[in-house]
N, C-alpha and C positions, 0 to 999 in steps of 0.2 A: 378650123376646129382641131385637125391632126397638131397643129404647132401649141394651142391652149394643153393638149391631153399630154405632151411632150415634156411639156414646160410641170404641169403638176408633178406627174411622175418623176424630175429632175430632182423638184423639193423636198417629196416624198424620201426618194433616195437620200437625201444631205441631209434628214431629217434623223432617220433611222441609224446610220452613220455616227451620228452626233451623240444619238441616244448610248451606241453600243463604246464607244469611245469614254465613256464619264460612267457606267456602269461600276459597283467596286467588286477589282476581282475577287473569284470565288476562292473559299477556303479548299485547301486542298483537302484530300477526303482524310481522315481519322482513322490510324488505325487502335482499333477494339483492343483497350488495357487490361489487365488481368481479372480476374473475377473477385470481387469481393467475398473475403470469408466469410462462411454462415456464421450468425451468431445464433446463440440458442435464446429462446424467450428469456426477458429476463438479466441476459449474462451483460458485462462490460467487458471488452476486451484486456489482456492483461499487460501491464508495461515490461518493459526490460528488466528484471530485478539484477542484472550484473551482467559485464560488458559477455561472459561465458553462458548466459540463460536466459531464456524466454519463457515465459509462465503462461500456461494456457489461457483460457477466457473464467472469469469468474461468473457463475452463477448464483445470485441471491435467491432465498425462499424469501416467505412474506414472513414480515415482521424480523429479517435480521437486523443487525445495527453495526454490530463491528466486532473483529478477530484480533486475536496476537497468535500469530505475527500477522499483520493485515496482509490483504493480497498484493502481489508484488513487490512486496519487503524482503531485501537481501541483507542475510545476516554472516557476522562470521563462525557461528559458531549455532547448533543444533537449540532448539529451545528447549525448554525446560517439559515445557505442557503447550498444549493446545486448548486456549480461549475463546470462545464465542458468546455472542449478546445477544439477546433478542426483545421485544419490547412487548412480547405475550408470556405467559403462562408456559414454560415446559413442561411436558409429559413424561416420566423416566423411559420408555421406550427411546428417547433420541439416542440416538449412535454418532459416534466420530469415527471414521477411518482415515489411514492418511497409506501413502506412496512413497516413495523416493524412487526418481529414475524409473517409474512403473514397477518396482517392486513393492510386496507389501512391509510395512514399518511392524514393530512392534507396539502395539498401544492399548496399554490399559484402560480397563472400564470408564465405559464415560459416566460421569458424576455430574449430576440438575443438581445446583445449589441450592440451601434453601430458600433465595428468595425469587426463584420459581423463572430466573431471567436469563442466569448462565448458566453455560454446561460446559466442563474440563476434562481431558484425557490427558495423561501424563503417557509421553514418548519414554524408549527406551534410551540411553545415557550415550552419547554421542555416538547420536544414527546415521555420521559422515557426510561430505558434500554432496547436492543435487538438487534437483528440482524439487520438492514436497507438493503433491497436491492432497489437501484434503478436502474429501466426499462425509456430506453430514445426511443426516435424517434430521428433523427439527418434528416432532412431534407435538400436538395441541390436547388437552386435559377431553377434547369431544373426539379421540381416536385418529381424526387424521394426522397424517406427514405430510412433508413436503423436501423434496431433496434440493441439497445446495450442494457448491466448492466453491475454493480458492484455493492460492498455493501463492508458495514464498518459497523460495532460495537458501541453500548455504554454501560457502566459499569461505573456506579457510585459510585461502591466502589471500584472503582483503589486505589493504594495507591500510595506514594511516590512522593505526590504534597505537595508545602510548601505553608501555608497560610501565606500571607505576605497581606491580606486584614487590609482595615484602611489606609494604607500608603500614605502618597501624592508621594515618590518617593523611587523607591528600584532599587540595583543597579545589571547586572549578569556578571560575567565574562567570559571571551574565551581563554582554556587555554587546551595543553594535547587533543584540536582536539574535545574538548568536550565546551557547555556552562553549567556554573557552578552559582547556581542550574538550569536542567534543564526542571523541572516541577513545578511551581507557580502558584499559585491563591491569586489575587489580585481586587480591588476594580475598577469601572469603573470612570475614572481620573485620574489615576496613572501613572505617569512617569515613562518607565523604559529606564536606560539608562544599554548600552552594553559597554565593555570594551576589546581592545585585551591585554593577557597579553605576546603572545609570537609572533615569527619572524614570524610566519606565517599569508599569509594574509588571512583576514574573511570578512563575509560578515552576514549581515541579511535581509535575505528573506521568505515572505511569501510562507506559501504553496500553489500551489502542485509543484510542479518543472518541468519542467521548465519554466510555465507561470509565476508565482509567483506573481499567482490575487484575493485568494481568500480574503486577505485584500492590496489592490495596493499598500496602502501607506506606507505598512511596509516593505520597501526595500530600504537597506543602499547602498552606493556605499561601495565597497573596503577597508576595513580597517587595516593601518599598524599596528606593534606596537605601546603601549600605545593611540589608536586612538581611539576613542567612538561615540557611534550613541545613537540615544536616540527619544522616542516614545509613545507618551501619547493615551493611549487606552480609547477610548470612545465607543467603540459598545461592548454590554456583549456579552460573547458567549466563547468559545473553539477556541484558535488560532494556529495553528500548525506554526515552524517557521524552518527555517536549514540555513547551511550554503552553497550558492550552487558550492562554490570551494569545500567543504569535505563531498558533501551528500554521494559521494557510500561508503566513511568511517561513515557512521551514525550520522553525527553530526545534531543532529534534537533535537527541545526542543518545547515547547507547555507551550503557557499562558492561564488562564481559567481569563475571566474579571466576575464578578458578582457587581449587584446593591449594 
């Protein structure tokens, strides 16, 4: 009996062995990474708008659409006004404030267009590099608001813009999904005229997409090959432009007008 109970226990043992042997090692323990940043209801985090800036988180109200300068858009030069969309009824109560570097901007009255969608405040005239955040009210015609932001960038020592200032007219091309050059600075009266070079069809429209209001008039219809549009800039300022058949391919270009 003792030599049976012996014997089980031996197998037991070579059994256990066996098991612990072919087990897969344990992961070693984790340590605890950093805490994710709050986000507020609502908001999308904000991207890098330039290798010197980080833009805070954007918060949408209900029923916005889109902004010039959109959020996280690095410019090199201060805008003109401040654009915003919405796809309800504004109320004249809505307000625009805006920031730079936490200081406050100067900015005039905010102005509901009449078609009751947009509302614009004009910045004061070159309000220097830095972060911009703008803080809105979006007000509805039955009294309520609702508060948003965004913010966008300025960096005056971007590079990779062609001075074609002086010029009565200069020409860009549409070709490869790209417009070619597609960052200018030019003279305010300057013609430019666009050109497609390939099968694909183009378009030039204003920013922000898809209102494409922050300058109306610079919105071509549809162009085949060899088809040209063309566009004499009179208000100075920083004009962001795309193409809105190949924006989610990035085809986006920017003209800066100076006196």
């Amino acid at each position: 009996m003792k030599h049976r109970l012996w014997a089980v226990l031996l197998i037991l043992t070579i059994t256990l062995a066996a098991c612990s042997s072919n087990a897969a090692p344990q992961s070693p323990t984790a340590t605890p990474g950093p805490a994710a940043r709050p986000t507020a209801p609502g908001a999308t985090p904000g991207p890098a708008a330039g290798p010197a800036f980080q833009t805070p988180h954007q918060i949408k109200s209900p029923h916005f659409v889109d902004s010039y300068p959109s959020h996280g858009q690095a410019l090199r030069q201060s805008p003109e006004e401040i654009v915003m969309n919405f796809d309800f009824d504004l109320h004249p109560d809505s307000l625009i404030d805006v920031t730079r570097d936490g200081a406050p901007v100067d900015v005039a009255e905010t102005v509901v267009e009449p078609n009751g969608l947009t509302m614009r405040a004009a910045l004061g005239e070159m309000t220097g590099d830095g972060v911009y955040v703008v803080t809105y009210k979006a007000c509805w015609p039955d009294g309520s608001c609702h508060d948003g932001q965004f913010a966008f960038a300025v960096d005056s020592g971007m590079a990779s813009y062609i001075d074609m200032t002086g010029k009565e007219a200069i020409s860009i091309d549409m070709a490869g999904l790209a417009f070619q050059p597609a960052k200018v600075v030019v003279s305010k009266g300057t013609t430019v005229t666009w050109t497609n070079g390939e099968g694909a069809l183009h378009f030039v429209n204003s920013d922000p997409h898809p209102s494409h209001n922050a300058l109306p008039d610079l919105n071509s219809r549809s162009l085949g090959e060899n088809e040209s549009y063309h566009y004499t800039f009179s208000r100075v300022g920083e004009w962001v432009y795309h193409c809105s058949a190949h924006y989610p391919q990035g085809m986006t270009a920017s003209v800066i007008v100076v006196d």
